[in-house]
PASEBA-1860 file (N, C-alpha, C; in nm, 3 decimals):
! residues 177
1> XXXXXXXX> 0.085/-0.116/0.000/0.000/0.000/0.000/0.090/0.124/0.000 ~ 0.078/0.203/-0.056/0.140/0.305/-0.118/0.067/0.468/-0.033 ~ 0.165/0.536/0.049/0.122/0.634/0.152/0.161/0.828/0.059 ~ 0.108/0.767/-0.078/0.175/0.882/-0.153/0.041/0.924/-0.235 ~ 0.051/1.068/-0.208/-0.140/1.058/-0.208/-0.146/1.074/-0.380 ~ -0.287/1.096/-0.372/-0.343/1.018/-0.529/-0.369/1.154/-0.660 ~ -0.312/1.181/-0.753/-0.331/1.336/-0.821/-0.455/1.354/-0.800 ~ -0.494/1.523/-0.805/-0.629/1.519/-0.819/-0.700/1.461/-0.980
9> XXXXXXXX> -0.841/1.487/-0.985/-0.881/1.408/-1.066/-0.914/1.571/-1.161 ~ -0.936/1.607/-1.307/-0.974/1.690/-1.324/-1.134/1.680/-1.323 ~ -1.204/1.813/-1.330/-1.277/1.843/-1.348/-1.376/1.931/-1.429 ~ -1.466/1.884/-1.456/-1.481/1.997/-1.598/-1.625/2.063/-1.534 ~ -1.605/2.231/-1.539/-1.747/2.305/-1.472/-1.810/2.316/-1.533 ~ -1.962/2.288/-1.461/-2.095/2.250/-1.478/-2.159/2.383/-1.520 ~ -2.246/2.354/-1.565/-2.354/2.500/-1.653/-2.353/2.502/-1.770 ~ -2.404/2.562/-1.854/-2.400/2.572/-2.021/-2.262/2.587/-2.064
17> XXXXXXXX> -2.224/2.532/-2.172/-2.094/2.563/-2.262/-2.112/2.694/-2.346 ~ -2.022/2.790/-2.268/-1.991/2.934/-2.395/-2.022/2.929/-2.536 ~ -2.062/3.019/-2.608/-2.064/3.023/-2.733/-1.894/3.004/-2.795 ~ -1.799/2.921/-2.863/-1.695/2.944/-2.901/-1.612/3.129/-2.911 ~ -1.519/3.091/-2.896/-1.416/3.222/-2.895/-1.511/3.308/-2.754 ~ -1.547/3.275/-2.628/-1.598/3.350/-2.585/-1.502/3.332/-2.441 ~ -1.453/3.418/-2.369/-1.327/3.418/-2.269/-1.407/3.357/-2.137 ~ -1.343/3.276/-2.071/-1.419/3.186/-1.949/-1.348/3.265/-1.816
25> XXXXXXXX> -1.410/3.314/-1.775/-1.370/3.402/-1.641/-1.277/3.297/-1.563 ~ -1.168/3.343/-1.449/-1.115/3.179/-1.354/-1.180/3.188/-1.237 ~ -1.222/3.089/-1.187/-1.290/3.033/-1.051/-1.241/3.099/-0.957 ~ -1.312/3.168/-0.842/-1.300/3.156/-0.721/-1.200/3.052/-0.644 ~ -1.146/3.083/-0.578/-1.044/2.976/-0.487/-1.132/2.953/-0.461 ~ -1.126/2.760/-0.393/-1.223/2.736/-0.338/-1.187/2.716/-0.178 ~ -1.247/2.678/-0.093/-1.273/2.654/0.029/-1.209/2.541/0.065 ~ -1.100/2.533/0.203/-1.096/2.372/0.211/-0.949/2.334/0.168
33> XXXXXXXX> -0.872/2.404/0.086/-0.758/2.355/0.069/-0.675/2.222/0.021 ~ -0.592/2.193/-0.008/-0.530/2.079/-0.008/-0.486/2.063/0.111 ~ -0.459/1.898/0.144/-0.342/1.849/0.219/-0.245/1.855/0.152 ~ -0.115/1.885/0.276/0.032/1.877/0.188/0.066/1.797/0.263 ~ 0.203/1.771/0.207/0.322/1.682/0.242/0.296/1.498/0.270 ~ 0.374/1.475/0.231/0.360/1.321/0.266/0.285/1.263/0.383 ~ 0.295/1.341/0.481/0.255/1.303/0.626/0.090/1.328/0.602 ~ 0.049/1.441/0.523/-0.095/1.508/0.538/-0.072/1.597/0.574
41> XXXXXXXX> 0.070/1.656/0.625/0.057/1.788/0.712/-0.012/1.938/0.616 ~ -0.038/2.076/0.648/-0.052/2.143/0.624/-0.204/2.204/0.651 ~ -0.274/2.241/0.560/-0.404/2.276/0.630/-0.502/2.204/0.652 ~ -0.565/2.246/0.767/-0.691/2.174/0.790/-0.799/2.169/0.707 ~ -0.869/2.108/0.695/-0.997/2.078/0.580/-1.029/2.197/0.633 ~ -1.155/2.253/0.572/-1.253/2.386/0.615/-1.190/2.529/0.634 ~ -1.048/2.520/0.649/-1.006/2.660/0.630/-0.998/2.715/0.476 ~ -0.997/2.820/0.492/-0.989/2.923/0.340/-0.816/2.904/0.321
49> XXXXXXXX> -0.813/2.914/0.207/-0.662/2.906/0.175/-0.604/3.065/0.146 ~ -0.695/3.145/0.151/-0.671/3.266/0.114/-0.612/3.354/0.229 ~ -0.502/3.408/0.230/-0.452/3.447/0.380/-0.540/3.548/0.398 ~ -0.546/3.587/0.564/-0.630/3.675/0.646/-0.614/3.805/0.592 ~ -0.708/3.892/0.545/-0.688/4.052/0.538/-0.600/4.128/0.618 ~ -0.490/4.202/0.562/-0.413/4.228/0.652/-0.514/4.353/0.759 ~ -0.481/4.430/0.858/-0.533/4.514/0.969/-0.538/4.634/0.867 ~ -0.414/4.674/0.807/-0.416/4.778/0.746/-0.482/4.822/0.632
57> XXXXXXXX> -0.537/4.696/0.582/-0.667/4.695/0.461/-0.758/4.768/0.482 ~ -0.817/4.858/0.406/-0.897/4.957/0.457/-1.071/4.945/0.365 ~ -1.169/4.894/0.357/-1.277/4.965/0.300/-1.286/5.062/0.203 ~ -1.224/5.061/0.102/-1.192/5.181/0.018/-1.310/5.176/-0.109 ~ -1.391/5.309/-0.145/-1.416/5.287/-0.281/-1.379/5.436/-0.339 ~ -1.335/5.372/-0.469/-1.308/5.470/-0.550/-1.391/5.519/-0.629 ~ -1.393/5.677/-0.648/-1.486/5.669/-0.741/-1.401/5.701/-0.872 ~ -1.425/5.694/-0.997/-1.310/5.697/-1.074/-1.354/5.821/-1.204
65> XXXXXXXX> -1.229/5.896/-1.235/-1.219/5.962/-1.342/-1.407/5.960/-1.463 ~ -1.453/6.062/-1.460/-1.535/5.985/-1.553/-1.641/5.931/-1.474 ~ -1.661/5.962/-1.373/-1.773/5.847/-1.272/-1.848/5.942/-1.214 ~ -2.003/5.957/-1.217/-2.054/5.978/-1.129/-2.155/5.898/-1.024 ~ -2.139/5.948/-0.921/-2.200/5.896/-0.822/-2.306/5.960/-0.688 ~ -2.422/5.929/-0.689/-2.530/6.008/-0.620/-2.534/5.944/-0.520 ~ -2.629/5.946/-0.450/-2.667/5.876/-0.334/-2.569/5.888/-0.187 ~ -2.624/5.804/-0.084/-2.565/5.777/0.011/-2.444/5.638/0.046
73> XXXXXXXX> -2.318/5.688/0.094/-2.228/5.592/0.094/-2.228/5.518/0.251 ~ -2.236/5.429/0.277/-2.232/5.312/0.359/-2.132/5.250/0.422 ~ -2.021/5.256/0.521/-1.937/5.124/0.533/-1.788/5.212/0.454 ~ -1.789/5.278/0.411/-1.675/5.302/0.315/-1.563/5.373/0.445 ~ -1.484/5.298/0.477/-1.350/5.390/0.583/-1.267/5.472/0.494 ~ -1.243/5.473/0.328/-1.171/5.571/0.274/-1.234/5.602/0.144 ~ -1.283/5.718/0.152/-1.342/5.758/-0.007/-1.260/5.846/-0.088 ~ -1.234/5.781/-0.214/-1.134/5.850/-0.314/-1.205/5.901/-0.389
81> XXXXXXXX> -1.221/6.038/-0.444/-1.338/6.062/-0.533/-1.242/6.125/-0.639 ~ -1.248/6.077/-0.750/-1.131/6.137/-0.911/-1.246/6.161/-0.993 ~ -1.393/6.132/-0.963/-1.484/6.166/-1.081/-1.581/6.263/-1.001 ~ -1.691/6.244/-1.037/-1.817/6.386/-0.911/-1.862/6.244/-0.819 ~ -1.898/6.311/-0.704/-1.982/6.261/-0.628/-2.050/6.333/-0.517 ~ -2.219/6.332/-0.522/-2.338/6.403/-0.468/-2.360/6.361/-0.390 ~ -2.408/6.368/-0.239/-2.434/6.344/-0.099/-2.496/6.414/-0.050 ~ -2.571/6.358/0.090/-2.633/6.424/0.157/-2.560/6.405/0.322
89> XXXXXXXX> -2.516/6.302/0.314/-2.396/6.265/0.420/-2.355/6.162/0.406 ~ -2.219/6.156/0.408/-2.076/6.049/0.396/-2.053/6.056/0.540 ~ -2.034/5.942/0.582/-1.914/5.956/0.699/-1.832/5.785/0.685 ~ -1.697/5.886/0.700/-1.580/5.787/0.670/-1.475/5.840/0.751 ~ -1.335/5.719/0.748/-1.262/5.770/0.826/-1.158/5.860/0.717 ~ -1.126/5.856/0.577/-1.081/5.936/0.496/-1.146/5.953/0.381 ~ -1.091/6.118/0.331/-1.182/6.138/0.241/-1.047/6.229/0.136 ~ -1.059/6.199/0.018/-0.947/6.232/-0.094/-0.974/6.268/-0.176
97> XXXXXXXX> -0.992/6.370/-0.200/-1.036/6.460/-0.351/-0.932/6.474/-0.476 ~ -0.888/6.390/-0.590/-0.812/6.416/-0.646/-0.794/6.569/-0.731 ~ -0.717/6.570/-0.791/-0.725/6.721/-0.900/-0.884/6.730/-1.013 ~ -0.882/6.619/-1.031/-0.992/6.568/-1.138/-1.153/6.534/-1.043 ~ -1.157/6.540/-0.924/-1.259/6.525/-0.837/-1.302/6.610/-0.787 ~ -1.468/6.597/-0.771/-1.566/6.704/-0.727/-1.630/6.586/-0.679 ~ -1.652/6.686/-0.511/-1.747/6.672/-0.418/-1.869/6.723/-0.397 ~ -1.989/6.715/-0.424/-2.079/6.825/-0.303/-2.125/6.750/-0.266
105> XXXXXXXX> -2.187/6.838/-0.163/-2.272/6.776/-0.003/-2.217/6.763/0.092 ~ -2.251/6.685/0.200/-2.178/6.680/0.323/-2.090/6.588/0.363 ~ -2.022/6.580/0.443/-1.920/6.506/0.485/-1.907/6.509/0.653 ~ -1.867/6.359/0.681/-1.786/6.389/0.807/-1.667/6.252/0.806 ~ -1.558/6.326/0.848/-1.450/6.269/0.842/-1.352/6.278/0.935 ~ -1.249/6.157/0.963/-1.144/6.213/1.008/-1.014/6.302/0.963 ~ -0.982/6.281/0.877/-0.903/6.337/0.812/-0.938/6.350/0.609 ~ -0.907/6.451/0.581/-0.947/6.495/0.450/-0.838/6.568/0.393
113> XXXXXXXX> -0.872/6.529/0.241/-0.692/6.598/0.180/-0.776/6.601/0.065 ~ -0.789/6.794/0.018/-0.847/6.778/-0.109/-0.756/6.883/-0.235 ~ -0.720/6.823/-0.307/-0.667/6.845/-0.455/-0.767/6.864/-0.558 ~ -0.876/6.881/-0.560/-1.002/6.904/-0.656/-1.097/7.022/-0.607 ~ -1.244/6.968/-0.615/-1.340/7.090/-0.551/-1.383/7.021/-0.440 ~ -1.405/7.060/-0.309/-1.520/7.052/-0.264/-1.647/7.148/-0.248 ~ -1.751/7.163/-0.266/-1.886/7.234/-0.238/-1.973/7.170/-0.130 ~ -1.950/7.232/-0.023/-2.094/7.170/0.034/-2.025/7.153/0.215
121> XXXXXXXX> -2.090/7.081/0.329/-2.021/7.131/0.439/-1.916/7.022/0.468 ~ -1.800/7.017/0.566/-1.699/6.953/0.563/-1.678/6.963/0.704 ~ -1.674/6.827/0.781/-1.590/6.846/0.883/-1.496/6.744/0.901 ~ -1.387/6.779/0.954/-1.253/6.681/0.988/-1.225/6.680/1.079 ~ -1.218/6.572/1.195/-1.250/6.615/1.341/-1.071/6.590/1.325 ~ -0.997/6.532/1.245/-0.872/6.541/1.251/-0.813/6.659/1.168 ~ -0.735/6.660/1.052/-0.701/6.724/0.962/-0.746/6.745/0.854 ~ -0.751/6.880/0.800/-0.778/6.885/0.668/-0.649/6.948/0.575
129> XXXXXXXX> -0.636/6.869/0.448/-0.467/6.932/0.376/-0.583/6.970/0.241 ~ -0.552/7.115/0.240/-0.626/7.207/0.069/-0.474/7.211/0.024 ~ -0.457/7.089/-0.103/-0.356/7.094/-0.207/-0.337/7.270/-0.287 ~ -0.205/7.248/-0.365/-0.249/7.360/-0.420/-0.345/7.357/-0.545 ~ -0.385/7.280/-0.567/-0.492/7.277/-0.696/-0.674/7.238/-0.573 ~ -0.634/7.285/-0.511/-0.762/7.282/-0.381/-0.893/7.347/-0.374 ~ -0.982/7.321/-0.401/-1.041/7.454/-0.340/-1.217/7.422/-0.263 ~ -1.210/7.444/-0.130/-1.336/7.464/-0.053/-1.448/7.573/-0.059
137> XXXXXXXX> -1.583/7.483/-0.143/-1.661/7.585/-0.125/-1.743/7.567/0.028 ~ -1.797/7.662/0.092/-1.916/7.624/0.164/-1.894/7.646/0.340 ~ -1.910/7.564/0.408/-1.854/7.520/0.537/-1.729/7.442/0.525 ~ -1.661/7.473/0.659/-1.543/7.364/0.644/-1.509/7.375/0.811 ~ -1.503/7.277/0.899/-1.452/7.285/0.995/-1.345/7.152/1.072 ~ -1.283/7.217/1.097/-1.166/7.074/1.133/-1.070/7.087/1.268 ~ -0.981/7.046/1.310/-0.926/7.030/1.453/-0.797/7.160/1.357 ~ -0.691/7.043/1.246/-0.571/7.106/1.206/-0.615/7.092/1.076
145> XXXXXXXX> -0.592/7.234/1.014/-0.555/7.317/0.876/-0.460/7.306/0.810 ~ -0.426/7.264/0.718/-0.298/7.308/0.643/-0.317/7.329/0.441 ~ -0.272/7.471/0.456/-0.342/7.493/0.311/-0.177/7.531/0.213 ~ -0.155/7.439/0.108/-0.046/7.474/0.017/-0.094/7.612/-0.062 ~ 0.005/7.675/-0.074/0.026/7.811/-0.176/-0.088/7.756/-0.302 ~ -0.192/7.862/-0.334/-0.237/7.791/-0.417/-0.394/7.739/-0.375 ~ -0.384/7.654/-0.313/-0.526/7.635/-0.190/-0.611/7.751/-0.223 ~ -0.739/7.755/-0.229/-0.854/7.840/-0.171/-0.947/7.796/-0.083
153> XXXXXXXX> -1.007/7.888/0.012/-1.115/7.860/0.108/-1.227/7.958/0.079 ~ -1.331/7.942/-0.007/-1.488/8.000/0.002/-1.554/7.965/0.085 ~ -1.598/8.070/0.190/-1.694/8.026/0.272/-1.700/8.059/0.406 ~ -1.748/7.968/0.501/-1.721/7.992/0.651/-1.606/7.855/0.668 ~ -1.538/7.902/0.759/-1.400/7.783/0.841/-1.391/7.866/0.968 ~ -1.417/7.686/1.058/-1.428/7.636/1.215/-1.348/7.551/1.198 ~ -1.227/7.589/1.351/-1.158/7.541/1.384/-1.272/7.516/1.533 ~ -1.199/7.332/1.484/-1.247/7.269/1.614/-1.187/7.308/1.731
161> XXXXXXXX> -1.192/7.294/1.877/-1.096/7.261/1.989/-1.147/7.135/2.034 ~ -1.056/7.098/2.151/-1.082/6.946/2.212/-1.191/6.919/2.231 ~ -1.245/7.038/2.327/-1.423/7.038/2.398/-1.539/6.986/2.205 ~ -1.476/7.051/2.179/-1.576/7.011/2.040/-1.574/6.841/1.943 ~ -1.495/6.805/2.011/-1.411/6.682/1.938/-1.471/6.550/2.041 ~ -1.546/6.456/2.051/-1.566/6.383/2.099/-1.457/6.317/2.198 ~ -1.469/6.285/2.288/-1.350/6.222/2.397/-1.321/6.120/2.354 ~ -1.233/6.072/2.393/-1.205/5.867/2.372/-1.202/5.864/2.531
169> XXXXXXXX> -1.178/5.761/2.555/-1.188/5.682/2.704/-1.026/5.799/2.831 ~ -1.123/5.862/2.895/-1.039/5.885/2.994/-0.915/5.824/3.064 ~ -0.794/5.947/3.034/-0.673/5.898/3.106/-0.642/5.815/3.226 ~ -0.572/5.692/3.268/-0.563/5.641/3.395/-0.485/5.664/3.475 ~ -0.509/5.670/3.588/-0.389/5.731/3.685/-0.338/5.607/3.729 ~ -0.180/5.617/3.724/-0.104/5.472/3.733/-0.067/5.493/3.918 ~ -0.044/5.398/3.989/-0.022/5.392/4.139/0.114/5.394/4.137 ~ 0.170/5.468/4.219/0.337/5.405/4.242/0.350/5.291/4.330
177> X> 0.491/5.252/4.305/0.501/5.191/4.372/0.551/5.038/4.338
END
């Protein structure tokens, strides 16, 4: 008896056959993995073979050159906007206006860096960076400012302070000793 495992077998996927010359998309990894090594060692049945999302992976959608987009955004931790996009409120943890991107409507964010237009109200309870191809119409209020040569601000601008900025969890006092 022979402890040397067996090739897989092929398989041919199920559903209608393409019209000829027509490009077959590739499968999904599937679920479940192989065993490796002589022994069996390596993964367990039922795990994904696909490694874990790293932490620093972020929720991102782009909106792209050429794109518009209405409505309300959902779930998104970084919005890149390079084409228009219309709102009534975004909230994300970044927000990126390229040279080629227009914003209106509202926003709330932690930090914001805009190189295009924005129109409409803006707050950054962290930073806001107005590129020099920048320019804010409307409201704009944020903790820290920083505007390149070039930058414009139309409108009203509020600078946050701490009291205005939601708390995180109170400092602890350590014991000596």
């Amino acid at each position: 008896m022979s402890l040397a495992p067996k090739p897989p077998t092929p398989t041919m996927p199920s559903g209608p056959t393409p019209p000829a010359g027509t490009a077959i998309p590739p499968r999904p990894p599937q679920m479940g993995g192989q065993m490796g090594g002589p022994m069996g060692g390596g993964q367990m049945p039922g795990q994904p073979t696909m490694p874990a999302p790293r932490a620093q992976d972020r929720r991102t959608l782009v909106v792209g050159r050429g794109i518009s987009l209405q409505g309300t955004v959902a779930d998104a931790e970084r919005l890149v906007v390079e084409g228009t996009v219309e709102s009534q409120m975004i909230q994300a943890t970044e927000l990126s206006i390229s040279q080629t991107g227009v914003f209106k409507g509202e926003v709330q964010v932690e930090d914001a860096e805009i190189a295009g237009t924005f129109d409409g109200t803006l707050t950054a309870r962290g930073q806001l960076v107005i590129r020099a191809t920048g320019r804010v119409i409307g409201n704009a209020r944020c903790r820290r400012l920083m505007v390149e040569d070039g930058g414009q601000i139309s409108g009203k601008m509020e600078m946050l302070g701490d009291t205005q900025i939601p708390a995180g969890p109170a400092p602890r006092a350590y014991a000596e000793g």
